[in-house]
C-alpha positions in Angstrom: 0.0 0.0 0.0 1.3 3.5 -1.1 0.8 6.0 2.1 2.5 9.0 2.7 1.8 12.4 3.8 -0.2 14.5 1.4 1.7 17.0 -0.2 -0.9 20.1 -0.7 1.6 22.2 -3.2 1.6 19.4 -5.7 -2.4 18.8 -6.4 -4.1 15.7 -7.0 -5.9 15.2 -10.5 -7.8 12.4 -12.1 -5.7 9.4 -13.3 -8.4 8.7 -15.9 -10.4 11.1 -18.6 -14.5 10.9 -18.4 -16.5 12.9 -20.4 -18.7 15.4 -18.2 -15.6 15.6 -15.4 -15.8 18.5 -13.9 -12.0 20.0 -14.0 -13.0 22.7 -16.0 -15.5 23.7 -13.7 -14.3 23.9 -10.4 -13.5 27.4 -10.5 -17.4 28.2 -10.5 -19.0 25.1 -8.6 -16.5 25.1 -6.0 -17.2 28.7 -4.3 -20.8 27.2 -3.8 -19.6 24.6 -1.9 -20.6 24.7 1.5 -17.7 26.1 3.5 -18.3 24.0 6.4 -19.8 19.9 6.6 -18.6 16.9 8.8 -18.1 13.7 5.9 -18.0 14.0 2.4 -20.3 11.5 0.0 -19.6 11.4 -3.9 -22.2 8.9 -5.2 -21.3 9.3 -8.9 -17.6 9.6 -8.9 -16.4 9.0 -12.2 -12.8 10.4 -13.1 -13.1 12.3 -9.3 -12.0 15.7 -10.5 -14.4 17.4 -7.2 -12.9 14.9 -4.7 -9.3 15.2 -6.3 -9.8 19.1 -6.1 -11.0 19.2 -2.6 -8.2 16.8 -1.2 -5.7 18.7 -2.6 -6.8 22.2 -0.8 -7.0 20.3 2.4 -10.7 20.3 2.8 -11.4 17.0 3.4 -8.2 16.3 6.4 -10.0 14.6 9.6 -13.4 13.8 7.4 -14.6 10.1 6.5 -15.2 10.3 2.5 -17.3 7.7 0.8 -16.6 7.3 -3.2 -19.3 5.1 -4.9 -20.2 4.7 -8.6 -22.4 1.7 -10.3 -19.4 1.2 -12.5 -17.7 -2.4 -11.1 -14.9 -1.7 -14.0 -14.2 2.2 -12.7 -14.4 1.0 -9.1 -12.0 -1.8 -9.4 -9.8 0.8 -10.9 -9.9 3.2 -8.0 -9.2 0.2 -5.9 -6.2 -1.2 -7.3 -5.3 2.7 -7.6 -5.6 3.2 -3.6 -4.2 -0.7 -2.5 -1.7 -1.6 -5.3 -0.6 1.3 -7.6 3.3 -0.1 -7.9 1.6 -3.1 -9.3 -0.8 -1.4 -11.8 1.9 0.7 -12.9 3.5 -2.6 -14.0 0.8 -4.0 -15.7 0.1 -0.6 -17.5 3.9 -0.6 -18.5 2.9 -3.7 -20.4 -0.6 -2.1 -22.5 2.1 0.9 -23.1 4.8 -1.8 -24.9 2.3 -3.8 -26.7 0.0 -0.6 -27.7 -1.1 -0.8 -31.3 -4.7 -0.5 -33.3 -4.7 -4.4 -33.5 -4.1 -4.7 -29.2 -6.5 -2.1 -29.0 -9.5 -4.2 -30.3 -8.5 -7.1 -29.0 -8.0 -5.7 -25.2 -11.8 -4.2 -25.9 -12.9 -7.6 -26.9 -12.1 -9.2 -24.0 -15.1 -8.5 -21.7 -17.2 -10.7 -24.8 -15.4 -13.9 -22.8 -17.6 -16.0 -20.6 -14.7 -15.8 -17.7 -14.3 -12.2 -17.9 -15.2 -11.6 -14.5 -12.7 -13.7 -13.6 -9.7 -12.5 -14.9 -7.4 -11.2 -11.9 -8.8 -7.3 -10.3 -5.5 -6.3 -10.9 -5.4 -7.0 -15.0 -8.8 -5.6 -15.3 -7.7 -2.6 -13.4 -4.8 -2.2 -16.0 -7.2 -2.9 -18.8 -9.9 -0.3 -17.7 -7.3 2.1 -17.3 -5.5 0.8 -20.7 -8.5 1.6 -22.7 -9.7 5.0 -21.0 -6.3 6.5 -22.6 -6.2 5.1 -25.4 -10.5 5.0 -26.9 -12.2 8.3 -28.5 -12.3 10.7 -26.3 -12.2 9.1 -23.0 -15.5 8.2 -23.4 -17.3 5.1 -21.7 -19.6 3.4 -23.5 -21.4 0.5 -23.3 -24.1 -1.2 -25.5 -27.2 -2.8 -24.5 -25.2 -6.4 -23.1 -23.0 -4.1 -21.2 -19.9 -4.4 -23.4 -17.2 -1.7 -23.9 -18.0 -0.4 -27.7 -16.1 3.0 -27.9 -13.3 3.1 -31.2 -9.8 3.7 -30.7 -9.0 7.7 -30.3 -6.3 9.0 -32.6 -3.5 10.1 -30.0 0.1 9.8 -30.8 1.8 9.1 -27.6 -1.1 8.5 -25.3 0.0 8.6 -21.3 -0.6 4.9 -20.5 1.4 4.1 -17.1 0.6 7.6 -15.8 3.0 7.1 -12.4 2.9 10.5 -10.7 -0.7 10.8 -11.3 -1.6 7.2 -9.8 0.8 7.7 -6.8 -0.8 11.0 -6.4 -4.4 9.4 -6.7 -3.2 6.7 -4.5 -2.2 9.3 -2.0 -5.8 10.7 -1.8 -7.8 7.4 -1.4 -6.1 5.9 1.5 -8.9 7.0 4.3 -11.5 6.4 1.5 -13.9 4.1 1.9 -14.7 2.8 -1.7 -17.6 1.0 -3.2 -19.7 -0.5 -6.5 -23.1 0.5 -5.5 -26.2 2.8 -6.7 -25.9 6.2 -5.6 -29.6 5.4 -3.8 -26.9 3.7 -1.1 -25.8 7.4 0.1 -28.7 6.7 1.9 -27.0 4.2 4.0 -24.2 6.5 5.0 -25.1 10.0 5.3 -26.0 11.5 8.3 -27.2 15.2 9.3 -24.4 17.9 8.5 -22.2 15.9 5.9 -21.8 16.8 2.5 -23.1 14.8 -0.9 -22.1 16.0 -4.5 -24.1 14.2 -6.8 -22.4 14.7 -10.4 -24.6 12.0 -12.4 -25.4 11.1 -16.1 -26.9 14.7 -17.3 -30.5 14.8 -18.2 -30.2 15.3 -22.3 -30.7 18.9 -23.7 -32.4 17.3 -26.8 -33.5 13.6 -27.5 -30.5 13.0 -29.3 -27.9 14.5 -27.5 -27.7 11.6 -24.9 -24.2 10.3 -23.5 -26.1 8.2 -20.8 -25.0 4.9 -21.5 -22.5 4.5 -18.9 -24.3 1.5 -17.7 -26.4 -0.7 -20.0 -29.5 0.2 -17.7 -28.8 4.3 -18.6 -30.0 7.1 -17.2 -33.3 9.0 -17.6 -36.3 10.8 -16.7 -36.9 7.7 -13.8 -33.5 8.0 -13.1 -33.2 11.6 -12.4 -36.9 11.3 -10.7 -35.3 8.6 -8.2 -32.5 10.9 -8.1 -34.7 13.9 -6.8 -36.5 11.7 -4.3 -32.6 10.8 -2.8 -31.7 14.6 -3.2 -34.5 15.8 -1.2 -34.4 12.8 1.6 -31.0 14.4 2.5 -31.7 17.3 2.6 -34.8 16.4 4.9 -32.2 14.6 7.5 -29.7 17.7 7.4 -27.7 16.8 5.0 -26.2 19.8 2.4 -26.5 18.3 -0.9 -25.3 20.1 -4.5 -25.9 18.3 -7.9 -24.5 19.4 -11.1 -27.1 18.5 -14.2 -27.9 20.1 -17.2 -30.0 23.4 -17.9 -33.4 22.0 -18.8 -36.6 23.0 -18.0 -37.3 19.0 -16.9 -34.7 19.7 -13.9 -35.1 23.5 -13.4 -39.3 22.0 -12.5 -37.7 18.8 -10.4 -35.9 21.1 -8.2 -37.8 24.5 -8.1 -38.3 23.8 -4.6 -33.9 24.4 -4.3 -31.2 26.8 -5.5 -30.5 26.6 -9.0 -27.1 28.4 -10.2 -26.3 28.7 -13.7 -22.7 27.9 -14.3 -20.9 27.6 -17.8 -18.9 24.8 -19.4 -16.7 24.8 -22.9 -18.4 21.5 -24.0 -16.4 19.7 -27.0 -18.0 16.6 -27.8 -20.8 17.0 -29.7 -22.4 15.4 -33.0 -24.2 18.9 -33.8 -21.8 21.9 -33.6 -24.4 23.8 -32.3 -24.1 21.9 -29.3 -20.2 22.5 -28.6 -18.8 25.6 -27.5 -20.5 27.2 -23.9 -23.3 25.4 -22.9 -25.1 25.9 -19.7 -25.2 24.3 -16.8 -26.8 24.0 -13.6 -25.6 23.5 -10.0 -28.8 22.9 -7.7 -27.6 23.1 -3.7 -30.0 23.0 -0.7 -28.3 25.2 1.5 -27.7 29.0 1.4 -24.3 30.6 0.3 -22.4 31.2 3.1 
């Protein structure tokens, strides 16, 4: 296990892309954060650019922090990134050697096996990681059997056996308690004055413009319903709860009853160009700016 004492000058970041992280807006959401909570809860983690950001500024020292996402691949990432990074860095030293179109498709292949699921954590880990650097984009995507179906991304000498950022990562997750599980679990775990970020599959400003299929289940209007009735639960038992989502009038009337800010993201994956560029945001929060 890699433990030793954070080093606050030299930030944390994510060791993996994902399309909707929120690294490039943490310079608006973060100011209405609340300035004070006891634990932190991220149900929809992702690439972890929010809990990388607030480690790095201190803000979570002497707090218990629970990381969850549905995502058993993502989560045995984080895992092996927290409990054995030496060892995943040696395993993604491999991907990096043998890296070519032909491994590509083949490595993505590999969840089609019967025994995929039991293929060692650590080599899925590696392969996870593998393909997040190397697909389109960064994007996760899986089709209606739950197999990985994005195409190989274009990038010339893509960072494979990222060491400083794993270590790093590593760094940040040893007092986190980690787990696969629905974000309706926060449930189980939050308690009156602790703090829940809920960053989840946005609700899609047109029918087509839908990146939801994280999961083979995906993520819509029930979804974000469910997703309301967890939102205002916590906030019923004291907890602060913000949620980042996108600037329709479907969430604006979910959560009239809350704070709705308007933030702004450069948005670069897109089908329809009108759909890249600035695009609007929302940040919904239960508690007043302090």
């Amino acid at each position: 296990m890699y433990n030793i004492k954070p080093n606050f000058a030299k930030p944390c970041c994510p060791f993996i892309k994902w399309v909707g992280g929120k690294r490039g807006l943490l310079t608006q959401i973060l100011p209405l954060f609340p300035s004070e909570f006891e634990n932190y809860h991220e149900p929809f983690l992702g690439g972890g650019a929010v809990f990388f950001e607030l480690y790095s500024r201190g803000l979570l020292e002497d707090k218990n922090i629970f990381l969850s996402d549905i995502n058993d691949e993502l989560i045995n990432a984080y895992l092996h990134v927290k409990e054995n990074p030496t060892k995943l860095i040696s395993e993604l030293k491999k991907y990096k050697q043998n890296h070519s179109k032909d491994f590509y498709y083949h490595t993505r292949s590999l969840d089609r096996e019967v025994n995929f699921k039991k293929t060692p954590p650590i080599k899925r880990a590696a392969r996870f990681i593998y393909l997040n650097k190397t697909c389109f984009n960064g994007l996760y995507r899986v089709n209606a059997k739950g197999y990985f179906n994005v195409p190989m991304g274009s990038y010339k000498n893509p960072n494979i056996a990222d060491e400083e950022a794993i270590y790093r990562a590593s760094e940040a997750l040893q007092n986190a308690t980690i787990k696969c599980q629905s974000f309706t679990d926060v449930l189980n775990d939050a308690t009156s004055g602790d703090f829940v970020y809920f960053d989840p599959p946005y609700y899609p400003l047109t029918p087509t413009a839908n990146f939801t299929s994280y999961n083979q289940d995906g993520f819509l209007e029930a979804e974000q319903i469910k997703l309301f009735e967890v939102f205002k639960e916590l906030s019923d038992r004291g907890c602060k709860v913000a949620q980042s989502n996108s600037d329709t009038e479907f969430i604006k009337e979910l959560y009239k009853a809350f704070d709705i800010n308007i933030v702004m993201m450069n948005r670069f994956i897109n089908s329809n160009k009108y759909g890249r560029g600035k695009v609007k945001e929302t940040l919904i929060k239960n508690y007043d700016f302090v």
